[in-house]
C-alpha positions in Angstrom: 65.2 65.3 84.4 67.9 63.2 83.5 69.7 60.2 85.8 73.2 61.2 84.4 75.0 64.8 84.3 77.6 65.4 82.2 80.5 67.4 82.6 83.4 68.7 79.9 86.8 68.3 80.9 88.7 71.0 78.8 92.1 71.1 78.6 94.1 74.2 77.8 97.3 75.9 77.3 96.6 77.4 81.0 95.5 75.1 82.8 92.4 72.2 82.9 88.7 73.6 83.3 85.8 71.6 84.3 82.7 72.9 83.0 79.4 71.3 84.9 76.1 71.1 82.9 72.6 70.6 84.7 70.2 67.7 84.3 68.7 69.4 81.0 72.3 70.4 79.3 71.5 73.6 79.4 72.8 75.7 82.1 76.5 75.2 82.5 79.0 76.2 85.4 82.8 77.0 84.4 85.6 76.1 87.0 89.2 76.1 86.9 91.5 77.1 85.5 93.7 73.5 87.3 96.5 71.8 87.3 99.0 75.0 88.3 98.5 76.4 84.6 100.4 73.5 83.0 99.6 73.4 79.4 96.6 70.4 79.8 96.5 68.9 76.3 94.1 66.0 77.4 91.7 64.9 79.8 89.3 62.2 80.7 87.3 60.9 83.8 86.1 57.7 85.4 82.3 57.5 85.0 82.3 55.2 88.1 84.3 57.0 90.4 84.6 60.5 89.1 88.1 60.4 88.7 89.4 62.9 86.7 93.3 62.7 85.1 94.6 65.9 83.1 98.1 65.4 81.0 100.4 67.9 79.6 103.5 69.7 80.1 106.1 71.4 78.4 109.8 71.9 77.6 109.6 74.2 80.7 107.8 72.0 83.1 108.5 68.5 82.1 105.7 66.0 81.3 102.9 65.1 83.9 99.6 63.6 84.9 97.4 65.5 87.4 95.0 63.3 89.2 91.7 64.8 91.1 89.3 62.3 92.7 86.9 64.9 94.2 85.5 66.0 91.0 88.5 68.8 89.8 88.2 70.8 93.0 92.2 69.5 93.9 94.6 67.9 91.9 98.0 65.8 92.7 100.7 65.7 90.3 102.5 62.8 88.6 105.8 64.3 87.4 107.6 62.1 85.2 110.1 63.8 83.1 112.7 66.9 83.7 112.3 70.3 82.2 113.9 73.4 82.0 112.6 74.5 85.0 114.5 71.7 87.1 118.0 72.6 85.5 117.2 76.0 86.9 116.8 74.6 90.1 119.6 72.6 90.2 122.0 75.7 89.9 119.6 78.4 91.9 118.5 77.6 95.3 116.4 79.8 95.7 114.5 79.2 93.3 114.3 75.4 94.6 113.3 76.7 97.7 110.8 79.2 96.0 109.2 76.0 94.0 109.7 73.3 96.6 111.8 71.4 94.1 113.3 68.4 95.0 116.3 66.5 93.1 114.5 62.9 93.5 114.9 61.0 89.8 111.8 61.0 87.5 110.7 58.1 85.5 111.5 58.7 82.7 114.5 61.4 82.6 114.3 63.7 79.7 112.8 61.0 77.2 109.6 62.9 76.0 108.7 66.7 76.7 104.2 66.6 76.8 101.7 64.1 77.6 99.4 64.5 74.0 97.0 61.9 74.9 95.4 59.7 78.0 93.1 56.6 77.5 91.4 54.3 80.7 91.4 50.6 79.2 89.9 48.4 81.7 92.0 48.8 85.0 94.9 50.5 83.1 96.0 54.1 82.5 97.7 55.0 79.0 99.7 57.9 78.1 101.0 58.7 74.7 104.0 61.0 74.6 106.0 63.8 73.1 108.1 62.0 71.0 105.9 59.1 70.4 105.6 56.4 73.2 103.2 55.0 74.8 103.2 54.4 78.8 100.6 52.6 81.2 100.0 52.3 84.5 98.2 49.6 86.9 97.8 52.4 89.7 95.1 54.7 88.9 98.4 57.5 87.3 100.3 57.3 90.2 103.6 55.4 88.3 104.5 54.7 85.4 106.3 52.1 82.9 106.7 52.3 79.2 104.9 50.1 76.2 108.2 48.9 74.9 106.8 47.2 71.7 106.0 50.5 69.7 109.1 51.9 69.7 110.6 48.4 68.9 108.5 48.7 65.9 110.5 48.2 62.6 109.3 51.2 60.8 110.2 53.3 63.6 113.0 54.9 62.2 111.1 56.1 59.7 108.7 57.9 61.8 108.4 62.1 60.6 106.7 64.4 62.9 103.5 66.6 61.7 104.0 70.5 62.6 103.2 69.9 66.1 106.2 67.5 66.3 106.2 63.4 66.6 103.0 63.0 68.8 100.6 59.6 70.0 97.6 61.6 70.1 94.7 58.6 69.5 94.3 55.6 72.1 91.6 53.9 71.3 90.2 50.0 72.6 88.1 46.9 71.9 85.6 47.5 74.5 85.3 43.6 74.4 89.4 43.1 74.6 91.3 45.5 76.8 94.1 44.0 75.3 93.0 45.2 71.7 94.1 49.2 70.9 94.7 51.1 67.8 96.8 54.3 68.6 97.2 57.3 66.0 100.2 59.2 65.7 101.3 62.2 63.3 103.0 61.4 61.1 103.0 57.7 61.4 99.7 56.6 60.8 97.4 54.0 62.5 98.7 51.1 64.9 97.0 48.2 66.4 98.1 45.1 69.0 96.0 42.6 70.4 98.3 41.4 73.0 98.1 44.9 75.2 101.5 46.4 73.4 104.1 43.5 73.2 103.5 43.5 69.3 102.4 45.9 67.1 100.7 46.4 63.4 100.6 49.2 61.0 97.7 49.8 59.4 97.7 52.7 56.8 97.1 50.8 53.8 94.2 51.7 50.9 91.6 49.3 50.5 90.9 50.4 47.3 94.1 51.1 45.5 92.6 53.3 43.1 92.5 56.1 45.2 96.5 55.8 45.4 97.6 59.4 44.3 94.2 61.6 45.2 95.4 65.6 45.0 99.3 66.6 44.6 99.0 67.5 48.6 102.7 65.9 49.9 99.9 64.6 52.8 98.0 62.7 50.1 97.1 59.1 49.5 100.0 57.2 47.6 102.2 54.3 47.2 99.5 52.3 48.6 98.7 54.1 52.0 96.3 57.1 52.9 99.5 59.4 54.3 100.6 59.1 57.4 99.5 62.3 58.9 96.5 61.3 61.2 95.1 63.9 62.8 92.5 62.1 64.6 91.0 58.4 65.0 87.6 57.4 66.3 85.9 54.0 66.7 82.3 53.3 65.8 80.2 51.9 69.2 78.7 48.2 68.5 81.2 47.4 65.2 84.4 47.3 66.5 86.3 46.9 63.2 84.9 49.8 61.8 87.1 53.2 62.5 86.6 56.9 61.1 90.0 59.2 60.6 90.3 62.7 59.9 93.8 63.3 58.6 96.0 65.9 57.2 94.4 64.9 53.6 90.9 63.9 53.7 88.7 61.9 55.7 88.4 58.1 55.8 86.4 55.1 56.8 87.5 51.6 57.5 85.5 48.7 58.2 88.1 46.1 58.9 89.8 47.4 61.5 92.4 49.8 60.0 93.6 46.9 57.5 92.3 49.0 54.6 90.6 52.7 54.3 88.9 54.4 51.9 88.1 58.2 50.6 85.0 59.5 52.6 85.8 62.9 51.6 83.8 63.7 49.1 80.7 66.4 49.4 82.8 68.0 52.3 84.3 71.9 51.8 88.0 70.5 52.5 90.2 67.8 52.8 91.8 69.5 55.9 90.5 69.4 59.4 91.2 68.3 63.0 88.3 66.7 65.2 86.0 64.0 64.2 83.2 62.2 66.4 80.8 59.4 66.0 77.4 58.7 67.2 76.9 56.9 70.5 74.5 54.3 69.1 74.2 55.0 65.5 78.1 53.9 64.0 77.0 55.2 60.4 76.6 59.0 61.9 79.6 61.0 62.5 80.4 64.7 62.4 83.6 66.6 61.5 84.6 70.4 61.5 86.5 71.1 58.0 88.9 73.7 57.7 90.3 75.3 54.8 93.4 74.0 54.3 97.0 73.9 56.1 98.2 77.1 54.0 95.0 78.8 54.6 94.6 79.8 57.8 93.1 76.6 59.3 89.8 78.3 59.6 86.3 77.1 58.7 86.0 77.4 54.4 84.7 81.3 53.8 85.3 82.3 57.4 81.3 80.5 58.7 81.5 77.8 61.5 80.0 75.2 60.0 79.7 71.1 62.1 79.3 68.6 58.9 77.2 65.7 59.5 77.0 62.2 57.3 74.0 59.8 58.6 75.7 56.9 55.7 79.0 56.7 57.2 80.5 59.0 54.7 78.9 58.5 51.3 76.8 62.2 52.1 77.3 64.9 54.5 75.4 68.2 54.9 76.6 71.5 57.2 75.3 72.3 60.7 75.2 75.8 61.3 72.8 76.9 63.1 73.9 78.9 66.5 77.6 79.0 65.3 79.3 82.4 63.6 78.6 82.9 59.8 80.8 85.8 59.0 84.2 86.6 60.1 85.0 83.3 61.5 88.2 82.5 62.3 89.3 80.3 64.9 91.0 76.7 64.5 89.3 73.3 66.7 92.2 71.0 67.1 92.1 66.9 66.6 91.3 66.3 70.5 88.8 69.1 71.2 85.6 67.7 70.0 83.5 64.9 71.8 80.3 64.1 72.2 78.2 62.4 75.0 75.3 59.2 75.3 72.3 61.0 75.9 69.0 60.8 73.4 69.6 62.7 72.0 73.3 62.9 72.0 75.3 65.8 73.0 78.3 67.4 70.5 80.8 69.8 71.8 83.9 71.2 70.4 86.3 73.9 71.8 88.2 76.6 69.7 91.6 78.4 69.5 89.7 81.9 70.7 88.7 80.0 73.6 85.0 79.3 72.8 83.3 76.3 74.2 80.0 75.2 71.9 77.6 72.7 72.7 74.3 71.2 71.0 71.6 69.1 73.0 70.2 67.9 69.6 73.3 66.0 67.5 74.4 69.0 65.8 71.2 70.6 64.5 71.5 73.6 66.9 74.9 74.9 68.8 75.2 77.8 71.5 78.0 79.3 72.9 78.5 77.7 76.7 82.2 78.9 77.9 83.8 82.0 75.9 87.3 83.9 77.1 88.9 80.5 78.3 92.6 80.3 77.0 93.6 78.3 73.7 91.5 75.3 73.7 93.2 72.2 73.5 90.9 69.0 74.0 87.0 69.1 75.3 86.1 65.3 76.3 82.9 64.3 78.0 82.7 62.9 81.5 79.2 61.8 82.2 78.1 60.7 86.1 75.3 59.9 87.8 72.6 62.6 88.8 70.4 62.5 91.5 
């Protein structure tokens, strides 16, 4: 029996599900859907406390950040920007009194549309937005202020969005340094500060400038810089200068902290993909889930699920199929629905498009189907608390 049970928080484009596994991993429980059916495009949890925070929104509802601190049974809303929904409002009474909708000020206005991404750094809450900002808060989600320094950023004006639009979907820390973060946003690439926001770095550059031009993708490596279309960032536990992306053209290791990356993409079926995870105590082992290309369909290469794992930090991968579809595959994980937990040995899960949850007890080698039917899945992270 294991001291610690872990449970998925999933979000979706109807709501936030939590789904409970047993001490073994291998009987699961789905609840939900949360969260009033807001579109949930992240979620994470306290281990300590249990707390749970689920972020989303939309041009209809504003952005937001639910809160539930008796495991996801009940969840209170942090509203902090205007939608559609309160213009409506405003000119229809009825349908204020309908929605108990009050005219109080938000936060923030109009400024962003979605919450994309949600990160607990020490005794802080962060929030990257919908256009790209990052917010924080020193009260467990309950208010809000912004990071001024990104957007003071000199290359901000430069900043394209990805197809999805302008979004900081990556916050990651030095467990060491709370004040030490690397966000990823598409399409700007990699940042990192050291002093908790006030000042910020880019760091997108090639380590080896040979790889400057790989494939005639417009997503490609060139002019010095891998492309600024990261889709997803992780960081390796015990090394914390060395970092793992997925983006829109290939996947890429640094070991210096972002300063300089290099092609890991070789022996993989595609440049293109979303999710990527590491290892919990291994920082050389990481897993991602290739698809077959942004024109393609953004399905797994020849239509059969396949999980690819590299035990050398890139230099070889092989597939992981076993328990996932082979033939007539077709769904799309996106960059913040795949995690994995700290058990030995470790857990991998991943959510789909069709609304499939898989899991696998043994670090990829075998996968089975634990939630099917949910809505589009958005992001699957881990929560793992104490069992009895």
């Amino acid at each position: 029996m294991s001291d610690v049970l872990v449970s998925l928080l999933v979000g979706t484009t109807k709501g936030a599900f939590v789904i409970e596994g047993d001490a073994e991993r291998s009987r699961w429980t789905v609840r939900g859907p949360f969260c009033d059916g807001w579109p949930i495009n992240h979620a994470v949890g306290d281990p300590a406390t249990g707390t749970m925070w689920a972020a989303g929104g939309g041009d209809w509802s504003g952005a937001g950040v639910w809160r539930s601190t008796d495991g996801g049974r009940s969840w209170t809303l942090s509203r902090l920007t205007r939608g559609q929904m309160d213009q409506w409002a405003a000119e229809d009474p009825e349908f204020a009194a309908m929605i108990g909708w009050s005219d109080d000020p938000l936060p923030f206005g109009d400024e962003f549309s979605q919450i994309w991404s949600l990160a607990r750094i020490g005794d802080r809450l962060y929030a990257g937005t919908k256009p790209a900002n990052l917010i924080v808060s020193e009260d467990e989600g309950e208010s809000w202020s912004p990071v001024k320094g990104l957007t003071a950023h000199p290359s901000a004006e430069e900043w394209s969005p990805g197809a999805a639009g302008l979004v900081l979907h990556t916050i990651l820390a030095d467990p060491r340094n709370p004040d030490r973060i690397w966000i990823g946003i598409s399409a700007a690439g990699v940042f990192f500060t050291e002093d908790a926001g006030a000042t910020w770095e880019r760091r997108n550059d090639l380590a080896d400038p040979s790889d400057s031009g790989v494939g005639d993708h417009p997503a490609a490596a060139s002019d010095g810089h891998m492309g600024f279309c990261v889709h997803h960032v992780e960081r390796a536990p015990g090394d914390v200068d060395l970092l793992y992306q997925q983006n829109h053209h290939g996947v890429w290791r640094s070991d210096d902290g972002g300063r300089g990356w290099r092609n890991i993409t070789n022996g993989l079926p595609s440049t293109f993909g979303f999710p990527l995870a590491v290892h919990p105590r291994d920082p050389r082992t990481i897993w991602t889930l290739p698809l077959n290309g942004d024109m393609e369909g953004r399905y797994p290469p020849e239509a059969a699920a396949a999980v690819w794992r590299s035990r050398d930090g890139g230099s070889t991968w092989e597939a992981q199929r076993a328990g996932l579809p082979q033939q007539s595959c077709y769904f799309t994980v996106l960059r913040q629905a795949m995690s994995g937990d700290h058990c030995d040995p470790a857990g991998l899960y991943f959510g789909t498009n069709t609304g499939s949850v898989f899991a696998s007890r043994d670090e990829g080698q075998t996968w089975e189907e634990i939630a099917r039917h949910l809505p589009t899945v958005l992001a699957v992270e881990v929560l793992e608390t104490a069992g009895d």
